[in-house]
N, C-alpha and C positions, 0 to 999 in steps of 0.2 A: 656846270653842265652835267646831267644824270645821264648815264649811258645805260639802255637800260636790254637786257639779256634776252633774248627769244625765250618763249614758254618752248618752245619745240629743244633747242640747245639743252635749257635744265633737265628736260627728260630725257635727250638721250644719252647725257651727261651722268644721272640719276641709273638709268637706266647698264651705262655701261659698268657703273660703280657695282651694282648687285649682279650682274653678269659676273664680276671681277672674284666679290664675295663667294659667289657658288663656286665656282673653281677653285676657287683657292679652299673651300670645306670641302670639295670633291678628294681636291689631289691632298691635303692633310688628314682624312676620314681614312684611310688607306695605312696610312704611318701611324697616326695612332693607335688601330688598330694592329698592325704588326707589333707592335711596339708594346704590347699587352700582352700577346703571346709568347715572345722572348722573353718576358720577366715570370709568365707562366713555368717556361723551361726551369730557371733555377731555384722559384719557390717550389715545385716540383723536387728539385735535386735535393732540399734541405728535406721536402717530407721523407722520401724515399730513403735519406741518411738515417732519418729517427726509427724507423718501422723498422728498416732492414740492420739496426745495431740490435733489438730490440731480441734478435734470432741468430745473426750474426756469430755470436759468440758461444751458442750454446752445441754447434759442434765440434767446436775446440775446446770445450771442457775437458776432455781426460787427455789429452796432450798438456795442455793447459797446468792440469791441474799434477802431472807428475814432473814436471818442470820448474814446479815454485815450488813442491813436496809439501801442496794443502790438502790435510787431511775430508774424507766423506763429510763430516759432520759439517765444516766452513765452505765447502765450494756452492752449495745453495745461495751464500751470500755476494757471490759474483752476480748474479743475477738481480738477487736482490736490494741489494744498491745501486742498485740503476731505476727498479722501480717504486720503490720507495722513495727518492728526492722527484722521480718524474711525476706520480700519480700524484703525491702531496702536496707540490707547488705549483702543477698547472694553474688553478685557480688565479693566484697571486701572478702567475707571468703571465695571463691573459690580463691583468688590470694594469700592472705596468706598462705593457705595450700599447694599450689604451691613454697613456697619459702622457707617457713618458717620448711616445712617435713609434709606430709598429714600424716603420722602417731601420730607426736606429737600432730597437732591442729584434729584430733579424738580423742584423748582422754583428751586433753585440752575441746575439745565441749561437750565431756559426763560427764566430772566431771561439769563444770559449769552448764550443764541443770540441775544435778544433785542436786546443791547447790538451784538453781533457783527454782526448785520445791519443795524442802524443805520449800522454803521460804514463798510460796505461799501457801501450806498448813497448814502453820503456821497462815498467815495470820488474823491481826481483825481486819482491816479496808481497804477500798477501797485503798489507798493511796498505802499501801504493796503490796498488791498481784496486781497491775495497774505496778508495779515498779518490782515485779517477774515473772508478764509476759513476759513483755519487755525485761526482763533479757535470759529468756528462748526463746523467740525470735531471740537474739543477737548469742546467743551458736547456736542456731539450724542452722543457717544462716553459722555458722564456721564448724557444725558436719556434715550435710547434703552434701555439696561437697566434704567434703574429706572422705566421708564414699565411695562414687560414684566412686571417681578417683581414691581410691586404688580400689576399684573393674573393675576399667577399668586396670589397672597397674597389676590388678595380674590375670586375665582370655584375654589370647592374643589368645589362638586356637578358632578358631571357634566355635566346637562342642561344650565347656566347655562353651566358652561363652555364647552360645545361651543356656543353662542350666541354668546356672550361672543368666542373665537378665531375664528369663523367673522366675526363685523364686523373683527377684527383684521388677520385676513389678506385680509381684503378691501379694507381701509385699504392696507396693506402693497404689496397687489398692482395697484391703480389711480393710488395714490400718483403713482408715476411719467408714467403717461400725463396725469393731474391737473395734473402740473406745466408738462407739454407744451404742453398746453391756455391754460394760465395764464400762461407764459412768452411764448405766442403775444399773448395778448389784449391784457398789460400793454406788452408790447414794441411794437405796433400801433398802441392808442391812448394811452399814457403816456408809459412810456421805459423806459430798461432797470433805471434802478434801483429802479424798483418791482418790480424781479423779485426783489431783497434786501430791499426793504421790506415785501414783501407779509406778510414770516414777524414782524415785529414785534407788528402787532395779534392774529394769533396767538396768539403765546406767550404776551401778555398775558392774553387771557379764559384759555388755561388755567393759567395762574398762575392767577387769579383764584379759580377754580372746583375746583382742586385742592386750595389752602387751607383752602376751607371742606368737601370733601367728603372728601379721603382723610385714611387712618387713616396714624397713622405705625407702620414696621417696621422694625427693625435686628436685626441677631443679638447675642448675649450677649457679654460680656469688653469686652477694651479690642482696639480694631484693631491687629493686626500684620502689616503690608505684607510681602510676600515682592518684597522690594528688587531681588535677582539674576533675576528671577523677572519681573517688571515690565520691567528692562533688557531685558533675552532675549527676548521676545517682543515686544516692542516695534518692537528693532533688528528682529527678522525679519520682521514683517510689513510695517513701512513699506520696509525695503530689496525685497521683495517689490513692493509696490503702487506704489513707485516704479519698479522693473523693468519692469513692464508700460505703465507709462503714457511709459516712454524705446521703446517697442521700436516705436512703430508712426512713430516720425522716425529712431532708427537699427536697426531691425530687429532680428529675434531673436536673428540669430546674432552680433551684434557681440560683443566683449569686453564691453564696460561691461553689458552686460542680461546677458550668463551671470554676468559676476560676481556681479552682483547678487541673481541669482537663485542659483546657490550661496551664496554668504554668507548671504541671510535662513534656506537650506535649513538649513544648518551651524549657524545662530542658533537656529531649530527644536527639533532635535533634540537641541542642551544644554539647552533650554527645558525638553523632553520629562524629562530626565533630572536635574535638578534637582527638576522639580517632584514625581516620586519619591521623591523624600528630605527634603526639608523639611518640618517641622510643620504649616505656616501656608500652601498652594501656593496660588498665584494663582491655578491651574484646575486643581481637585483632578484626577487621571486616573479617580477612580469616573465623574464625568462623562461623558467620552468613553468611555470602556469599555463604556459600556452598547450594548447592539445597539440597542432601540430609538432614543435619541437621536442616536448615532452617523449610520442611518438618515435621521432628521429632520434633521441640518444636512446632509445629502448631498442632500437633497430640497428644501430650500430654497436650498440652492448651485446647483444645476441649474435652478431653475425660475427665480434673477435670470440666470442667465448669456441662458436665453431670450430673457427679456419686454425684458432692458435689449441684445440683441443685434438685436432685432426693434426695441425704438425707433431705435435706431442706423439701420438700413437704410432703416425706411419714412419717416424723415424725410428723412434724403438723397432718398429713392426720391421723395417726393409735391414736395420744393422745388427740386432739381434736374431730375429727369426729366420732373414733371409740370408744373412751373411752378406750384404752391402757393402761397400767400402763409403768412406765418408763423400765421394765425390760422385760415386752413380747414384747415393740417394737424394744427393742435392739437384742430381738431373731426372731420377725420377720424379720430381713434384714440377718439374716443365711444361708440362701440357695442364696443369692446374695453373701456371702461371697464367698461359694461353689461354685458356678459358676463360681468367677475370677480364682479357683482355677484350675478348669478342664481345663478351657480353656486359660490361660496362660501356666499350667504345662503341660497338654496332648494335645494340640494341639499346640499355637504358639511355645515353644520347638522346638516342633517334625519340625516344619515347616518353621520355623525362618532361617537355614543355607540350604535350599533351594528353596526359593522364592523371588519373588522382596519384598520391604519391603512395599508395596504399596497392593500389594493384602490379605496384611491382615491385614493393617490399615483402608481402605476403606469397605469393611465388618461391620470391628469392629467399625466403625462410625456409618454407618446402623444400625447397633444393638442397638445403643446406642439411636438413634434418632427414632426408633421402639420402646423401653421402654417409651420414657418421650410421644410418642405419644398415648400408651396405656393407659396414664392420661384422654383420652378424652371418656373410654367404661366405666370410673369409676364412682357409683354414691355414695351417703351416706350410700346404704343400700347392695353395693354390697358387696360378700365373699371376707376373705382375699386369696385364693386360685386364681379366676377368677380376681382378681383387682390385690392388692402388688407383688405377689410372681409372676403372671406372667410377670409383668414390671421388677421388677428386678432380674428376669432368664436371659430375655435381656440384663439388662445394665451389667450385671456381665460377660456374657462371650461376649459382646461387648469390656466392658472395657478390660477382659485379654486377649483378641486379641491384642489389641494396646500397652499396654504398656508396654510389654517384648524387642515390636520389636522399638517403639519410643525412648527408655531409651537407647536402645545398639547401631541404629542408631545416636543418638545426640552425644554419645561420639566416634563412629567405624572411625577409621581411623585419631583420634586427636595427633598431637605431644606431646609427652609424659609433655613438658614444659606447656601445655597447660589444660592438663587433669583437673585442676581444676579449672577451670574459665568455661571449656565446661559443667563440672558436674553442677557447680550452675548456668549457662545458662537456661537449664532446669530443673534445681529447679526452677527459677525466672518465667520462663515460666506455670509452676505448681501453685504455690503461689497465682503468678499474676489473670493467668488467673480463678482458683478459687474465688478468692475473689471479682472481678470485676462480673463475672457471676454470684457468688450470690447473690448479690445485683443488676444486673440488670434484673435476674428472680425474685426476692423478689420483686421487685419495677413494674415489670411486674405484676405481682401476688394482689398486694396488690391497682394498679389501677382498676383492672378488677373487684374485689371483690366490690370494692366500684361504680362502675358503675354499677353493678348488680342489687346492693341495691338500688339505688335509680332509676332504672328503673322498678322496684320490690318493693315499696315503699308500693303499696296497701298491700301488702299480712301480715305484719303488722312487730314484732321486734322478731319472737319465736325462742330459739334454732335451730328448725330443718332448719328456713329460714337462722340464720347465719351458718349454715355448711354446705347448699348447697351453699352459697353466697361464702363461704371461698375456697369450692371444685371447683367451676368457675372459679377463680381466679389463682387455679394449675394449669389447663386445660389452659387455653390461655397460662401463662409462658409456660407449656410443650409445645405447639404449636413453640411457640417461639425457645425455645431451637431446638426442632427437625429441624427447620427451618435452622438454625445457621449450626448444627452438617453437615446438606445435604450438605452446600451451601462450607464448609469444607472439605468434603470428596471427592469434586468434584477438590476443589480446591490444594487439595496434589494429588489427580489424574495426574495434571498438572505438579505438580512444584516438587516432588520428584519421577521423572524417573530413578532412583535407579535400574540395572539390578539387579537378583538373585546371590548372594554368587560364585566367582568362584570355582575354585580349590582350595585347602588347598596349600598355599606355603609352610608350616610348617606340619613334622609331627603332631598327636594329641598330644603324648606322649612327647613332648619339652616343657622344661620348660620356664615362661616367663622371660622377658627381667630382666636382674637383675637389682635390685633397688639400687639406691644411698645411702649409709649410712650417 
């Protein structure tokens, strides 16, 4: 005997089933989405470690440096072992984190920076903490892209995204003066080496919090390194970043800095051309080829060459000139912090998912090249109100104009196999251009000072003559720099014609692409 089912039954049977379905997508659309933004928190915490070790350290230099009894000539090299293994190796740890699971090598990068600054804290002699920089270097160069490219991997709707990069580069952009701040504070009432200890408990919660929130992602196959490819850039960048950081004790034109600087050039361009021909490149050229991203790392090049050329100035400017203590000049760059914040959070946000990305990097250049030009109304005797704070009201929502919208451009629309090679793209971009910039505004700065002097030679050797000497010396670098920023913002005018955001193909409410285990 067939028993046979009402048609009315199956449908409302059917019908209760997709009732069941929508609710049940209703009430998990909610938790997944929180659940995106809790993992946002602690890749957050790892960028904000890298940026802000980055500055961290460099106003506890001369405590620092009369503690271990490291001569002038060596203490440059604190610095520079941190950015020599970071700039050099970005590449390679954004291809690792690509293969290897950007999940595992995040938290492989944070336990190592982890160790790394321990070590350096520990430190009692040059030789250690020379050896845990480098070290904290190397992780950072591993943490930094794949902090990036799960955040590109897990914010695919627009609106989220433009959220989502808009806290990023506001991370990104405050970073620095954060560390200013905090290098001041710990240096004041602790010591110096809680200026390497600070990043410990750090890295710890977002270990912690990384573990249980993110998804893991790797691309498909087995990893094949492009060996020649890895060398190549490698050598050119660090002989590069090396270059710049010899040239402000033997200047630009010596032998040793042009060499250097050809050789990494020459290292480069076989880079370039290798990476041409091989299966497997370390940085495919669809990458850079693109206008728009091309664009975006030239926009975030510019906008550190700024923010890290203006901390350079106004800290000399507020601890020399003004007579400072290391903790009020860490709070005078506070309302610079505030500024990135306004105007990455409450503006570019709000305006990131409908506009070209050009009309608010071009702005945020201006702004940026309006603050360092502001160097030129400042004298020895003027207020902090009418001189610092209003140069860096500028540069602060200059910079958080740009780099909400340069960070989401450099990675928007990258094949998912890709996502980490694009992330430390512009890292490398960041690094580079940082460090090249400030040394060749230092080396700006430090010719002018001395041309001053000795056209000014009558007026005899006082204080007050070396600190206007030293304040001339900001004044043409910020000239300089403004110069640079214009001739930049004219120039992404050009080359990233980028139309505004179209239509959402994707509801908001979809979850993104699932990640490979």
């Amino acid at each position: 005997m067939i028993v046979r089912t009402p048609r009315r039954t199956i449908r409302a049977r059917n019908t209760t089933s997709k009732d069941e379905s929508m609710a049940t997508t209703q009430v998990r659309a909610p938790a997944v989405a929180s659940r995106r933004w809790a993992a946002l928190f602690f890749m957050g915490l790892a960028q904000l470690m890298i940026v802000l070790d980055g500055t961290v350290v460099n106003i506890a230099l001369p405590s620092l440096q009369r503690d271990l009894g490291i001569s002038d000539g060596d203490r440059q090299w604190i610095i520079t072992a941190y950015t020599l293994a970071f700039g050099g190796l970005l590449l390679l740890g954004g291809r690792i984190a690509d293969y290897t699971g950007r999940k595992r090598a995040f938290l492989i990068g944070l336990i190592g920076f982890a160790g790394a600054s321990a070590l350096g804290g520990a430190a009692n002699d040059l030789e250690t903490l020379l050896s845990a920089r480098a070290l904290q270097g190397a992780f950072a160069a591993l943490l930094g892209p794949s902090a990036l490219s799960l955040l590109t991997v897990t914010f695919t709707q627009p609106k989220e995204r433009a959220k989502a990069f808009g806290i990023w580069g506001a991370i990104t952009a405050v970073g620095g003066a954060i560390g200013l701040l905090a290098g001041g504070a710990l240096t004041d009432y602790l010591d110096w080496r809680w200026c390497l200890y600070i990043s410990v408990p750090i890295a710890l919660i977002a270990v912690a919090g990384g573990y249980v929130l993110l998804t893991e992602s790797r691309n498909e196959g087995g990893a094949r390194f492009d060996v020649p490819g890895v060398l190549l850039v490698t050598g050119g960048l660090v002989a590069i970043v090396y270059a710049t950081s010899r040239a402000e004790s033997d200047g630009w034109g010596s032998t040793r800095v042009i060499g250097l600087l050809a050789g990494g050039a020459v290292l480069l361009a076989v880079f370039a051309l290798v990476e041409s021909r091989v299966a497997q490149p370390l940085l495919p050229p669809r990458l850079i080829a693109d206008r728009t991203r091309g664009g975006a790392y030239l926009s975030v090049g510019l906008a550190m060459l700024g923010m890290f050329g203006a901390f350079l100035f106004m800290t000399y400017y507020l601890q020399v000139v003004k007579g400072y203590s290391p903790i009020r000049t860490g709070v005078a760059f506070l309302p610079m912090t505030v500024a990135v914040l306004m105007s990455a959070g409450g503006l570019a946000t709000r305006l990131l998912p409908k506009v070209a990305p050009r009309m608010l990097i071009m702005p945020g250049l201006v702004l940026i090249a309006s603050g360092m030009l502001w160097l030129r109304t400042m004298e020895t005797d003027t207020g902090y109100v009418e001189g610092v704070l209003v140069s860096g009201l500028l540069l602060g929502f200059g910079a958080g104009m740009i780099m909400p919208v340069a960070f989401n451009y450099a990675t928007h629309g990258v094949d998912r196999r890709d996502a980490g090679v694009a992330s430390a793209s512009v890292n490398t971009a960041q690094q580079i251009s940082s460090s090249i910039g400030t040394a060749l505004l230092n080396t700006i700065a430090i010719g002018a000072t001395a041309d001053y002097v000795a056209s000014h030679a009558s007026q005899g050797a006082s204080p007050a003559f070396a600190k206007t000497a030293m304040l001339e010396g900001f004044v043409a670098a910020g000239t300089w720099a403004a110069g640079i920023l214009l001739a930049g913002a004219l120039i992404v005018a050009i080359l990233m014609n980028t139309p505004r955001p179209g239509p959402k193909a994707v509801p908001e409410d979809a979850e993104p692409v699932p990640a490979h285990s």
